[in-house]
N, C-alpha and C positions, 0 to 999 in steps of 0.2 A: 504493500500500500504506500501511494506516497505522504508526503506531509500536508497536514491540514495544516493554515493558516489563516486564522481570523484578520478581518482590517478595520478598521474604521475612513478607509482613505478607499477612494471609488478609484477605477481603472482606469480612467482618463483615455489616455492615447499610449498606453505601454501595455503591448500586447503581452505582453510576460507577466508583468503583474495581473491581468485579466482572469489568465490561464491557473494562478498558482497561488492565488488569495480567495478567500469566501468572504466578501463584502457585507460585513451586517449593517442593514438598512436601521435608521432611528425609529426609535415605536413612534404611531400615528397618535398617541395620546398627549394631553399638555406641551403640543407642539409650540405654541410660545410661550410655555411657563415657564418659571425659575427650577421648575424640576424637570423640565426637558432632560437637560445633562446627565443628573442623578440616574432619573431611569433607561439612559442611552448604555450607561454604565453599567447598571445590574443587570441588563438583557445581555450584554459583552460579558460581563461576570459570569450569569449563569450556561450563556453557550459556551463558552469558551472551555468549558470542563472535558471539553471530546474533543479538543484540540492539542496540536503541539506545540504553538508558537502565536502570540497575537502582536500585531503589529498598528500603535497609534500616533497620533503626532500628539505632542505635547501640550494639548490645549484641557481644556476643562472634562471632556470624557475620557481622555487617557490619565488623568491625572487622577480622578475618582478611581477610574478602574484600578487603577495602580495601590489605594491608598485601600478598595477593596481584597485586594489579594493579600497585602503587607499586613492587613487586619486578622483574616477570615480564613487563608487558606496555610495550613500547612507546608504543604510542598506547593508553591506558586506558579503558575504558566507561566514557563519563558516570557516574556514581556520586551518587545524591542519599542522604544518610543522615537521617533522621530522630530524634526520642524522644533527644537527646542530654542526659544526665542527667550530664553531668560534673562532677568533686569533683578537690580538688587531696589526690593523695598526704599523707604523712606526714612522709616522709622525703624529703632532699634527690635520693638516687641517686635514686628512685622516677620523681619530677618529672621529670630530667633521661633518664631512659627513656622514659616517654610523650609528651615533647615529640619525642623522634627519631621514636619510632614515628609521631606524630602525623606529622610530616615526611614518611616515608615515606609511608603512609597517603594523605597531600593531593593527593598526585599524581595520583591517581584522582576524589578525591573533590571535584565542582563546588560542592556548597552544605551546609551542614549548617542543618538546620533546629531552631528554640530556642523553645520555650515562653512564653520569657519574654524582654521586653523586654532588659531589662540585659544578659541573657546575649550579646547584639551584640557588648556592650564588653568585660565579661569574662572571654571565652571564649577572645577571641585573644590578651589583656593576657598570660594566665596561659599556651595554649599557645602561642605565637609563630605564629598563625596569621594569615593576613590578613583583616582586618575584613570584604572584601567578599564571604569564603566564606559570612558566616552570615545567614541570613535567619528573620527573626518570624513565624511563622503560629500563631496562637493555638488551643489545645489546646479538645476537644470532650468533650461531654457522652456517656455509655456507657449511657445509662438503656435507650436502643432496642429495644424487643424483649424488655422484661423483664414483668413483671404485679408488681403491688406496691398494698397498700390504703394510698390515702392522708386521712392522718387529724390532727386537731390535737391532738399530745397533751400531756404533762405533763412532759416530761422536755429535759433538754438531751443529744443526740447528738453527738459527736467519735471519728472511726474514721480508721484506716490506720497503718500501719508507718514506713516513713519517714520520718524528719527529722524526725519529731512531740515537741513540748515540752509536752508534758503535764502538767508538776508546775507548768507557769504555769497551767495551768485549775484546777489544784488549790487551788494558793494563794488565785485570783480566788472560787472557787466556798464555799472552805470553810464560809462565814459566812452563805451565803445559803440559805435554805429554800427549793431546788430541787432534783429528782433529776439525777445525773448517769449517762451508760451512755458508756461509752468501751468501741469494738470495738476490741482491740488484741491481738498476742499479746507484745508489748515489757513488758519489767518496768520499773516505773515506782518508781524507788527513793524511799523512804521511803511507800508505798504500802501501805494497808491496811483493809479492810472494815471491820474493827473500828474503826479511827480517825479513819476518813471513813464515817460510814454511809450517807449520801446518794448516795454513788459507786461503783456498779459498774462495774468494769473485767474484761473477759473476752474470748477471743478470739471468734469467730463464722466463717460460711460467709462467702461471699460473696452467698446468698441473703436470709440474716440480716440481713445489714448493710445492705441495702436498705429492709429491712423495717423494722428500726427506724431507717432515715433516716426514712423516708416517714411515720412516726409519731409524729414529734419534735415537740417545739414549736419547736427553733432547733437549728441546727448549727455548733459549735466548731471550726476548723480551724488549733492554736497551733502553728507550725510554728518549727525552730529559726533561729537566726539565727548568722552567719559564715560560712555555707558558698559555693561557688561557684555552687551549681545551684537552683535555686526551685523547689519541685514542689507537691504541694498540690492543683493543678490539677481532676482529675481530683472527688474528695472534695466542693470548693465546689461546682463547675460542676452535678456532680447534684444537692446540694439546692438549688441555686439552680432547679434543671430541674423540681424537685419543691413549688417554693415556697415555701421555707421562709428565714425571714429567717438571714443567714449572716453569722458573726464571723471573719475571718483574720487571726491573727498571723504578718503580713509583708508586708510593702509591695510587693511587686512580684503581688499579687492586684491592684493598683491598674489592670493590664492588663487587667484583667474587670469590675473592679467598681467602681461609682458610690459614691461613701463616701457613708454614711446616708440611699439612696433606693435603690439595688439591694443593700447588703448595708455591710455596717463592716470597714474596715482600720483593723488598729494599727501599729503596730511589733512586733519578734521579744521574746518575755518583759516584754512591759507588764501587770503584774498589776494595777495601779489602773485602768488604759482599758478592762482585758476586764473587771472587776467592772462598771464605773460601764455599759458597752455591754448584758453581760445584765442589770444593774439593771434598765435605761432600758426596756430591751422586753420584760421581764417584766410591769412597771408601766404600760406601753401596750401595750395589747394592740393596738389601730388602729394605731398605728406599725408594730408588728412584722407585721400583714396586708398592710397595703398594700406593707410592703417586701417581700415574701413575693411580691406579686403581679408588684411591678416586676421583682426579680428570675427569677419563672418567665419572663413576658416577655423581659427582654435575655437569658437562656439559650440561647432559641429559636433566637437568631444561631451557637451553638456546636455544631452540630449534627457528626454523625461526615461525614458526606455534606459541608455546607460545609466543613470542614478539609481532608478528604481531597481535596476537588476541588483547592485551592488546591495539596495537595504535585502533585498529578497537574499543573497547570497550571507548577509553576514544573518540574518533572522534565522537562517538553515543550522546556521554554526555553533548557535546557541541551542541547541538541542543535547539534551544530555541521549 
């Protein structure tokens, strides 16, 4: 027989995980209640008992599930958690809660899977967990399956919500005679059409936002810096997939990208690195092609299909 594997993550466009996961659907009850999660969780709880291995991302039902097993079960399923986007609390009690839970939690749970390099070290510094739970598998591109005209156009593109430092592209961009389009629904303080004309900021679909990636001449991805969690990922990786030369403020893009042949890393809030970078490939346009190119190229490795194989392959190996 082969292995049973629980998901909470749908198959998307990776035929392998299709093939080689049992997708449990959310119950149809108290679908926008505060106990949605809870009970997403006990239905995973209780299937999962005829399984060998269950596989979640890190959000609110892998995290019950996890705090169910670490409670309730003896000998726990294999548990691989994925999409771990952790931030350290605020406050002191906060920390010292999620480090018990995390505790609890571990007991079930064989690996946590990290986007990002550093997050090896950081992860377990901040929860008291042991280094050799977490493992690197690098984050993939979502373009799969979409239709999008791709074109070279006139404007600088920077989209997404999260952790985004936008008023460093502000600053970088103000002086330079280029359009700016920021997909965002985030208020960006000190932010104003009037005061920046060049710079539209609005929010968009998710259809939108592809569409003027795919149309950009270069895409800005200023992310903040002190946090515990690097994300970003997702933003680079499709215009990278799209060809378009790509600027990250944040060094741990440095896991994806070749500095100035497949795309530029700065540091978090360098406003003179991110001018003097879309200076430079404004004013070469050859530069900014061929990195365009390089980039669609080293993309091709990020595929949803190679990622997902690698969780599928290491969720195998956690099988006693």
């Amino acid at each position: 027989m082969g292995v049973k594997i629980l998901t909470t993550i749908p198959a998307r466009v990776s035929k392998r995980w299709k093939g080689e996961t049992s997708f449990v659907k959310p119950p149809q009850v108290f679908i926008n209640s505060r106990l949605s999660p809870f009970l997403y969780s006990l239905k995973l709880f209780i299937l999962s008992s005829k399984c060998d291995v269950v596989i979640t991302p890190s959000d609110r039902v892998g995290n019950v599930f996890a705090l169910l097993q670490g409670l309730l079960r003896i000998n726990p399923v294999p548990h691989l958690m994925i999409d771990c986007l952790w931030y350290i609390p605020k406050s002191s009690l906060l920390q010292f809660i999620k480090r018990r839970l995390h505790k609890i939690g571990n007991r079930a749970v064989r690996k946590y899977v990290v986007w990002a390099k550093h997050e090896m070290e950081d992860y377990p510094r901040v929860s008291n967990l042991p280094e050799g739970k977490f493992a690197y598998i690098p984050f993939h591109t979502t373009t799969e399956g979409y239709d999008f005209q791709m074109e070279h156009g006139d404007y600088i593109f920077a989209g997404g919500d999260g952790d985004r430092d936008y008023s460093t592209l502000i600053e970088a961009v103000k002086n330079i005679p280029i359009k700016v389009c920021i997909a965002t629904r985030v208020k960006i303080d000190g932010y104003s059409n009037d005061k920046y004309p060049n710079i539209l900021v609005k929010p968009t679909s998710h259809e939108d936002f592809r569409k003027l990636m795919a149309a950009s001449l270069m895409v800005v991805v200023p992310m903040k810096g002190g946090l515990l969690h690097s994300g970003g990922q997702q933003t680079y990786l499709n215009a990278m997939r799209m060809g378009k030369p790509v600027i990250v403020c944040g060094p741990a893009a440095r896991d994806y990208i070749e500095h100035w042949r497949t795309g530029v890393v700065l540091s978090h809030g360098d406003v003179n690195g991110l001018r003097d970078a879309i200076a430079r490939l404004v004013k070469d346009s050859q530069l900014a092609i061929e990195m365009g190119r390089a980039a669609e190229d080293s993309a091709k490795l990020f595929s949803t299909e190679n990622t997902m194989s690698q969780v599928l392959d290491l969720a195998k190996s956690l099988i006693e």
